[in-house]
C-alpha positions as CSV (number, residue, x, y, z in Angstrom):
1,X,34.3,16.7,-63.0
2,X,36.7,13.2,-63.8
3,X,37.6,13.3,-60.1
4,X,39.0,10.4,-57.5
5,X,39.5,10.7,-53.9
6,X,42.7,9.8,-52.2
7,X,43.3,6.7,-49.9
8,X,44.0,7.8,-45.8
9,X,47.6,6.8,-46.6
10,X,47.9,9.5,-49.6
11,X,46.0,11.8,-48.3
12,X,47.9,12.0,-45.0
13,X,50.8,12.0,-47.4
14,X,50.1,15.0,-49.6
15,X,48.4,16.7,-46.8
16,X,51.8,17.0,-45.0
17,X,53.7,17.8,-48.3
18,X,51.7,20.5,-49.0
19,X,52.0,21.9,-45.5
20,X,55.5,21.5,-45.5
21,X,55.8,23.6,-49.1
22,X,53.4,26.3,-47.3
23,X,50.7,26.0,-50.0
24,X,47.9,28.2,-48.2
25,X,45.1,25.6,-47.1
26,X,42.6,28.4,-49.2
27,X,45.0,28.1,-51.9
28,X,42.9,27.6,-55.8
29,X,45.9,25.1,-56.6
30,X,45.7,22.8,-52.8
31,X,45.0,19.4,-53.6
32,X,44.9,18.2,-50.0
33,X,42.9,20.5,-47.5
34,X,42.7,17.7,-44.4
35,X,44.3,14.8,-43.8
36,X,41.7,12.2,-44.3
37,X,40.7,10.2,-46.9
38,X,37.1,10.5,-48.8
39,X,34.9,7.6,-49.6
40,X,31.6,8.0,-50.4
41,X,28.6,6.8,-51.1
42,X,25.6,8.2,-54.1
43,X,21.6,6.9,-53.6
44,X,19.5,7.6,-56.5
45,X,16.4,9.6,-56.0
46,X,15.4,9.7,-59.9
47,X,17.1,7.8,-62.6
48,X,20.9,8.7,-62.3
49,X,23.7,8.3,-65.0
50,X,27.5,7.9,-63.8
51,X,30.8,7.7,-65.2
52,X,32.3,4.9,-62.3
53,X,35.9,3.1,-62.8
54,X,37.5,1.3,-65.5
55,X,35.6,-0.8,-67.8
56,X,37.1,-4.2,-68.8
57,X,40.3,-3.2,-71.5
58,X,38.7,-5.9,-73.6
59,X,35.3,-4.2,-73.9
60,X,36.8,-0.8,-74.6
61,X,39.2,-2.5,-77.3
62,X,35.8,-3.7,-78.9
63,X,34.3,0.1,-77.9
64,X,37.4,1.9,-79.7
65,X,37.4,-0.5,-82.8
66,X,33.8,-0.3,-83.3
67,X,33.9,3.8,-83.6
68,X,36.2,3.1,-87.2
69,X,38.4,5.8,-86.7
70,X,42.0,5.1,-88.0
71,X,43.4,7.6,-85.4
72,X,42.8,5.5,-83.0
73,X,44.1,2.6,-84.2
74,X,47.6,3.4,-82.6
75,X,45.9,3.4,-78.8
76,X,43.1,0.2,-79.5
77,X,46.8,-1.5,-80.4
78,X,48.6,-0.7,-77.5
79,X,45.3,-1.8,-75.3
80,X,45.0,-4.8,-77.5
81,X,48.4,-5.5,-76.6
82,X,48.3,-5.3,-73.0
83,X,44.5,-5.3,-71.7
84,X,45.0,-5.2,-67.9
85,X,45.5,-2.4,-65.4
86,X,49.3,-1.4,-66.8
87,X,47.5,-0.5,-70.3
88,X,44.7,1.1,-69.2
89,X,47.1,3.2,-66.8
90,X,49.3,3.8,-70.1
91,X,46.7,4.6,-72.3
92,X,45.0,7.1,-70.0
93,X,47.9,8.7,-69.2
94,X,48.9,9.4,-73.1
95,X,44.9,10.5,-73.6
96,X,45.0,13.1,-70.3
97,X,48.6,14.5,-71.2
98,X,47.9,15.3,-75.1
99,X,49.6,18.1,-76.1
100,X,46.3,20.5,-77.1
101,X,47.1,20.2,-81.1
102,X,47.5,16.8,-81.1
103,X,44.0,16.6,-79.2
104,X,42.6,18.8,-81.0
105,X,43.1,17.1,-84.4
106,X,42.0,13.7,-82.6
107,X,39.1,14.5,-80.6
108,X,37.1,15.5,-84.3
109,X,37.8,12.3,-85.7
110,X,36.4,10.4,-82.4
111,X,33.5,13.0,-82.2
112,X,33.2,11.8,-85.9
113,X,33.2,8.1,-85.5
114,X,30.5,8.7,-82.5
115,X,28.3,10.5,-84.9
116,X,28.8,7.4,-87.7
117,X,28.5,4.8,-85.5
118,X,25.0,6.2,-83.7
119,X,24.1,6.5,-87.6
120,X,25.0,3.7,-88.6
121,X,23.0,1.6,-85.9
122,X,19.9,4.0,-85.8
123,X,17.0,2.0,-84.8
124,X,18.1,-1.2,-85.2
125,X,18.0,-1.7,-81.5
126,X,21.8,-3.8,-81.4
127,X,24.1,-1.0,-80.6
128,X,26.1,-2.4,-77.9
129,X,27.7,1.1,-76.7
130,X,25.2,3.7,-78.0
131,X,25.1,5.2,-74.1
132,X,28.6,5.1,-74.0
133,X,29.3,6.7,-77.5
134,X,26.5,9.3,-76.6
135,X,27.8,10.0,-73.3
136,X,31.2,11.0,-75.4
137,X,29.3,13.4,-77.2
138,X,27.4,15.3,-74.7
139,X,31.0,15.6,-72.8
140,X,32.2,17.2,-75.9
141,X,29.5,19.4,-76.0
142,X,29.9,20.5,-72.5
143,X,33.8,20.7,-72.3
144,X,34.9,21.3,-76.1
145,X,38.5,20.2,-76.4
146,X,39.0,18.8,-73.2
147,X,41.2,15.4,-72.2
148,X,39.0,14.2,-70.0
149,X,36.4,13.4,-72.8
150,X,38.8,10.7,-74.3
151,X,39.7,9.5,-70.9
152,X,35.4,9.1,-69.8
153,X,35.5,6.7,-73.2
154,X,37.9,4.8,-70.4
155,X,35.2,4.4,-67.6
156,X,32.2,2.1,-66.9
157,X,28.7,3.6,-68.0
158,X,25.8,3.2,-65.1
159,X,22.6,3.7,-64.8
160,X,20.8,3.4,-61.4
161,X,17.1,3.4,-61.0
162,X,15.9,5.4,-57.7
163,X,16.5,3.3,-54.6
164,X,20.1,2.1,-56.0
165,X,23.3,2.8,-55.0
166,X,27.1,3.1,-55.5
167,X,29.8,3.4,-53.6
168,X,33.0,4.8,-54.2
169,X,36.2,3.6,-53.0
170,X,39.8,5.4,-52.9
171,X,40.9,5.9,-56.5
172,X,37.6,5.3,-58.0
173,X,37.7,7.1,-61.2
174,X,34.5,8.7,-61.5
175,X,32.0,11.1,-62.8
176,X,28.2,12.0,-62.2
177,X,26.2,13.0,-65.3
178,X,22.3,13.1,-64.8
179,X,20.0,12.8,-62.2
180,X,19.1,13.8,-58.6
181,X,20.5,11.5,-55.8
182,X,21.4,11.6,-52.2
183,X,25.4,12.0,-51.6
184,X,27.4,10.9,-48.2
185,X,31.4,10.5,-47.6
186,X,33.6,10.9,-45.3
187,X,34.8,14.6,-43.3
188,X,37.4,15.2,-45.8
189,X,37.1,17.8,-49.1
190,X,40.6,16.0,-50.8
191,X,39.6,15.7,-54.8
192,X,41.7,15.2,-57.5
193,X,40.4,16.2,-60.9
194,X,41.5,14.9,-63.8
195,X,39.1,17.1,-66.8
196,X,35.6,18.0,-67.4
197,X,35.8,21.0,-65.0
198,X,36.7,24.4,-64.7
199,X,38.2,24.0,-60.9
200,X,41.9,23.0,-60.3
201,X,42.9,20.0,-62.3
202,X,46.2,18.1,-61.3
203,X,46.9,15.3,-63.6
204,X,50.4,14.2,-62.2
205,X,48.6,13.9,-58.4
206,X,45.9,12.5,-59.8
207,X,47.7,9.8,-61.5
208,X,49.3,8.9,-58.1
209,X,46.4,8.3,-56.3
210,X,44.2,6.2,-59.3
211,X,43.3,2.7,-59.1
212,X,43.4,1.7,-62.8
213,X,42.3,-1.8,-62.1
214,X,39.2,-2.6,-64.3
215,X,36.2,-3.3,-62.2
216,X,32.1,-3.9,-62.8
217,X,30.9,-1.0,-59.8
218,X,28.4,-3.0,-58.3
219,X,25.1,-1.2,-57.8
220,X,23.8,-1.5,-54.1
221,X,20.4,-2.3,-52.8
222,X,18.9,-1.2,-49.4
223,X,18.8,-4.3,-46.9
224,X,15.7,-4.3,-44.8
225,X,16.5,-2.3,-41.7
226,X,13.1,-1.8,-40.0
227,X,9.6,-1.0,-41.1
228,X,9.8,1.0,-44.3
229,X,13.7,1.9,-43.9
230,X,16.6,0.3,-45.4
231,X,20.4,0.3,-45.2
232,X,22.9,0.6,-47.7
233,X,26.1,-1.7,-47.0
234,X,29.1,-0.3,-47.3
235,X,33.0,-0.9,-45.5
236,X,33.0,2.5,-44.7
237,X,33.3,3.3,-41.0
238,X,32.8,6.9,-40.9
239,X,29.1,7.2,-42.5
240,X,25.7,4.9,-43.0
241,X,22.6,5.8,-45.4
């Protein structure tokens, strides 16, 4: 799923708010089952494709314009016009909160401009966001008709080889798409969804708890720890891999 995790603060927050409105702790719609916060930390064990935070606006502006689709041009202006964390937090929100027919007329035409685009630069080795435009794609496939396909176009694309890492701060947008890797966080099961899921998805809580600042994720390596075993670096207190 397009999920983030809450900071302690917000979690604490909306763990006591949803006590205080009664919300059953086993409840489908909870948001907040504890009152902890939830970083974690992925390890590759074979090749592994993610979905991690908010790519530079600049790059998607060049991502968005590249696809050719004049339905878009409406959104690559407003990012154009304000490439920094206040238009990617604009332009997300509009993409997540579609009404369904308005999404559903747009989502073809991107769908389209993936297929032209991947067409267009068959085999001549230059595409600068053919993972990105086929991860679209494959999302579509999966979740037909879904926000959160239009919002992934939002997020950085990794790949880590086996032995490399990520970690995953408080309002980390995020998503994981291939591959076989180990996963630690913290005691805490708070998630807010955002799409690509059939479990509970809160947009309005999840837009209170997103970091929309654009970020490069920087991919981890083990530091020597002892004969044949290394250590994964990471501010998190409550775990080590």
């Amino acid at each position: 799923s397009l999920q983030a995790h809450p900071s302690a603060e917000q979690a604490a927050e909306g763990f006591a708010r949803e006590e205080a409105a009664g919300l059953p702790l086993e409840s489908p719609v909870r948001n907040y089952r504890d009152a902890s916060h939830k970083p974690e930390l992925v390890v590759a064990l074979t090749r592994f494709e993610a979905l991690a935070g908010f790519r530079d606006p600049h790059r998607t502006v060049e991502l968005l314009a590249a696809l050719e689709v004049p339905e878009l041009d409406p959104y690559v202006g407003l990012l154009a016009g304000q490439p920094d964390s206040d238009g990617l937090r604009a332009l997300f929100t509009i993409w997540i909160t579609l009404p369904q027919s308005v999404l559903s007329a747009l989502l073809p035409r991107v769908l389209d401009g993936c297929v032209t685009y991947l067409a267009t630069h068959n085999g001549d080795g230059v595409a600068p966001f053919a993972e990105e435009v086929r991860t679209v794609l494959q999302l579509a496939e999966f979740y037909p008709g879904d926000a959160g396909v239009l919002a992934a176009v939002l997020l950085n694309r990794i790949t880590l080889e086996p032995g490399q890492g990520l970690f995953l701060a408080a309002g980390n947008l995020h998503a994981y798409l291939h591959g076989m890797a180990v996963e630690i966080m913290a005691n805490s099961d708070n998630v807010l969804r955002g799409g690509l899921t059939p479990k509970h998805v809160d947009v309005p809580e999840l837009l209170r708890v997103l970091d929309f600042r654009p970020v490069d994720v920087p991919i981890l390596e083990p530091e020597p720890a002892g004969p044949g075993e290394g250590r994964y670096r990471t501010p998190a207190p409550e775990f080590a891999l």
